[in-house]
N, C-alpha and C positions, 0 to 999 in steps of 0.2 A: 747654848751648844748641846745642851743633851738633847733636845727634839732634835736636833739636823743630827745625831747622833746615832739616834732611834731611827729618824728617816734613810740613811745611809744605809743602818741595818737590813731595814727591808727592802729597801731599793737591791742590794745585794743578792736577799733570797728570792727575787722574782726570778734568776738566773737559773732554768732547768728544763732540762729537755721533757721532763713531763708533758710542761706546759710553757714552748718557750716565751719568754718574751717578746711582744711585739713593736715594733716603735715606729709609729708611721713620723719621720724628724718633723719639726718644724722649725720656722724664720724668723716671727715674731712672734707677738702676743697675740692677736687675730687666731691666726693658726692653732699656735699653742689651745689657747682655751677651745678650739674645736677638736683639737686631737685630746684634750683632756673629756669635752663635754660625749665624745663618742665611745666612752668607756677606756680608753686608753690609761694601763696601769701606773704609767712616767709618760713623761714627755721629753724627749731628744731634741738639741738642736742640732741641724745639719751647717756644717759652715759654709757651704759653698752657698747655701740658701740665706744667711744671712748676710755674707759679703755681700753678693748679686743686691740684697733689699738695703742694702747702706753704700752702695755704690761701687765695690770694688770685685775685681776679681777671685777666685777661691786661689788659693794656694799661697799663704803667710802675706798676702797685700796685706789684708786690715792691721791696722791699730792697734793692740791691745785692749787701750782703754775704753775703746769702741765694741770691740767684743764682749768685755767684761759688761758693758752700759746694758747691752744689748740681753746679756743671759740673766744679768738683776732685773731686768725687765719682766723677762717671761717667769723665772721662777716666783717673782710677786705676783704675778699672775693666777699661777695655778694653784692647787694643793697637793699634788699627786707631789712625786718626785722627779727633781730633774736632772739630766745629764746633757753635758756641751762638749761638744765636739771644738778644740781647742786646738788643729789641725796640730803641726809641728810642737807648740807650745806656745806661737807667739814671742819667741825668743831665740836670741843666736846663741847662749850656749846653757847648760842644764841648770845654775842659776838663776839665771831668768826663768828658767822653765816651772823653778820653784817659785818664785814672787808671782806667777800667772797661774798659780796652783792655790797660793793664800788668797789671790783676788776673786777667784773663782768660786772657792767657800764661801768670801766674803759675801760675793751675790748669791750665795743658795744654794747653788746646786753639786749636786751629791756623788758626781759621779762625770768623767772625761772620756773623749777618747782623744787618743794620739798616736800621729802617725809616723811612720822609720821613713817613707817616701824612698829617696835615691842614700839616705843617709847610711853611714857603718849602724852597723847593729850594735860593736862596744858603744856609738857614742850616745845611740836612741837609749841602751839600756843604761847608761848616765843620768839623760834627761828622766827616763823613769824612775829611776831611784832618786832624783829630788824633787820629783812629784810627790813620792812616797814619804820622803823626809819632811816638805813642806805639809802634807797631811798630819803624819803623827804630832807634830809640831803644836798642831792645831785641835788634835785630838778628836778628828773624824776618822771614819775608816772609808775613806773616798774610794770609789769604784774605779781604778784605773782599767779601761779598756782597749790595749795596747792593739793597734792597727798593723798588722804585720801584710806591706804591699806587693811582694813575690807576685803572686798570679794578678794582681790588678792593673800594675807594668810591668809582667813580662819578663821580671828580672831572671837571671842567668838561664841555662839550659833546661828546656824542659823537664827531661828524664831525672834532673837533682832537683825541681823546683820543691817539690813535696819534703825533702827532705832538708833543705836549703829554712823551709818556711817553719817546720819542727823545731829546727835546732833555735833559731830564733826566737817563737816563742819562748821556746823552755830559759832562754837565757833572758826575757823579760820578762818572765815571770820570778825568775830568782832576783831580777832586780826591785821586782814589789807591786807589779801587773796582777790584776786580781782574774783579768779577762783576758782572751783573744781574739781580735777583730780580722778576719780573711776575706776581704773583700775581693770580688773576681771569680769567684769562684760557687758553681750553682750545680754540677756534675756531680750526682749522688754519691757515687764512689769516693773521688776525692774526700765530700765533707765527709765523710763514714771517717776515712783516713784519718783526718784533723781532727775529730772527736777523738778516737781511741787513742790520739799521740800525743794531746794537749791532756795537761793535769788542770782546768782549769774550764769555765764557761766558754763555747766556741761558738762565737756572734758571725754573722754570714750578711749579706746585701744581697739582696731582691729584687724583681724587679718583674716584667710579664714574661710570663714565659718559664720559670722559673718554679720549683716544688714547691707545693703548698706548704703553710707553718705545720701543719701536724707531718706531714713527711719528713721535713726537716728536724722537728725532735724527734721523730723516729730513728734518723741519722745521730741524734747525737750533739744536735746543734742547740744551744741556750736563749739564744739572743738572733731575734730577726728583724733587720732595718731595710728604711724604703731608703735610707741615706739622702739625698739631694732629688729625688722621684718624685715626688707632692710635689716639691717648689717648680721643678721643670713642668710637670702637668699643668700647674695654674699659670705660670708662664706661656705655657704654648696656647691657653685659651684665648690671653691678653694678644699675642700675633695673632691666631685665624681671626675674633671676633675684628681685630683693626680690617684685616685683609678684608673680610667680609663685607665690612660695613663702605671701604673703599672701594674694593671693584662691581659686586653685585651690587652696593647699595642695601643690602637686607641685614637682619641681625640670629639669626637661626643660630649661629653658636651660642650665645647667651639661653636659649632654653634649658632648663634645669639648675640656674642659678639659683643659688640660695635668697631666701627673700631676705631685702633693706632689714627689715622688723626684726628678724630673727638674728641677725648678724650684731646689730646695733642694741639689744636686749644681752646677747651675748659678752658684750663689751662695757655693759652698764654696774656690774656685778663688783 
């Protein structure tokens, strides 16, 4: 426990807008050890990327135990540090939320995110304080990366959303949130806003199009994820290369593959 203790520690201090952190997420262990081997400080898992690679949909389908199988998977994998994206919790109410918090430790990794979705914010910041509880318990200081989804749905009136998505924060972070996850939102000004209002690491999703990582610590911003983006990209190679190979007959998507040798070298380790 005290290396995953140590590791925690530092997993925490990569959170700065100096130099924010990068997370390109990953699905499995494939991934994983490539997003490790391309210098990448942690390795993130994306959930939707893992549901999609264990067959189910993203939004609380999976299993628990399948999740958990899944993140013990990838943090034996690596050495860096990891954090899992644990959508909802994997649980119907903040108890659960805690036993998917100790399982979580259990496989590795050092750090969550979790998201309010359509949920009340008293009942998300519930579930976060027994995330919290189930950590100390354990005596990690887990990286909770509280998902606050205002702009990503859209939720209430614009003109309040900004301050709708503040107030929220600031009450998961009292409940034992160490982070802030804003996803939707990529408009300079805004995240300028979420930086100066949050007490706390402000993590942002990415995507093309979107301000480079050093604009974004310039804003303010700690933490910057490709979220579920890798796994759609290599998805969509797997559709054009079928399309391809079905109607032209030819295979030209497949140019710039990674070679057999080095994927399978990669995996031997």
């Amino acid at each position: 426990m005290t290396a995953t203790r140590a590791t925690a520690a530092a997993f925490a201090a990569l959170h700065t807008p100096a130099r924010p952190l990068a997370l390109a997420n990953a699905w499995d262990v494939a991934s994983a050890r490539l997003v490790e081997a391309a210098g990448a400080a942690a390795v993130a898992t994306t959930s939707a990327g893992v549901a999609w690679s264990l067959g189910a949909p993203d939004g609380d389908a999976l299993a628990r135990d399948r999740a958990l199988d899944l993140i013990a998977r990838v943090a034996a994998a690596v050495s860096v540090p990891v954090t899992a994206d644990i959508e909802g919790g994997f649980a119907a109410d903040p108890a659960g939320v805690g036993e998917t918090v100790t399982g979580v430790l259990a496989a590795g990794a050092v750090g969550i995110n979790i998201e309010d979705g359509n949920r009340a914010p008293a009942d998300h910041a519930a579930r976060i304080a027994a995330a919290r509880a189930a950590a100390e318990a354990a005596g990690i200081p887990l990286f909770i990366n509280a998902r606050v989804d205002t702009y990503l749905f859209g939720l209430g009136e614009p003109h309040t959303r900004l301050d709708e998505t503040l107030a929220r924060a600031a009450a998961y972070l009292r409940a034992g949130a160490s982070g802030i996850f804003v996803p939707g939102v990529t408009d300079p000004s805004t995240i300028a806003e979420l930086a100066k209002g949050i007490d706390a690491p402000l993590n942002v999703l990415v995507g093309p199009g979107a301000p480079a990582v050093a604009e974004l610590g310039a804003l303010g911003a700690a933490r910057v994820s490709l979220g579920s983006g890798v796994a759609e990209a290599a998805y969509a190679v797997v559709r054009r290369a079928t399309e391809e190979l079905l109607t032209a007959g030819t295979y030209e998507t497949l140019g710039g593959s990674l070679p057999y040798g080095e994927l399978n070298a990669l995996l031997k380790g």
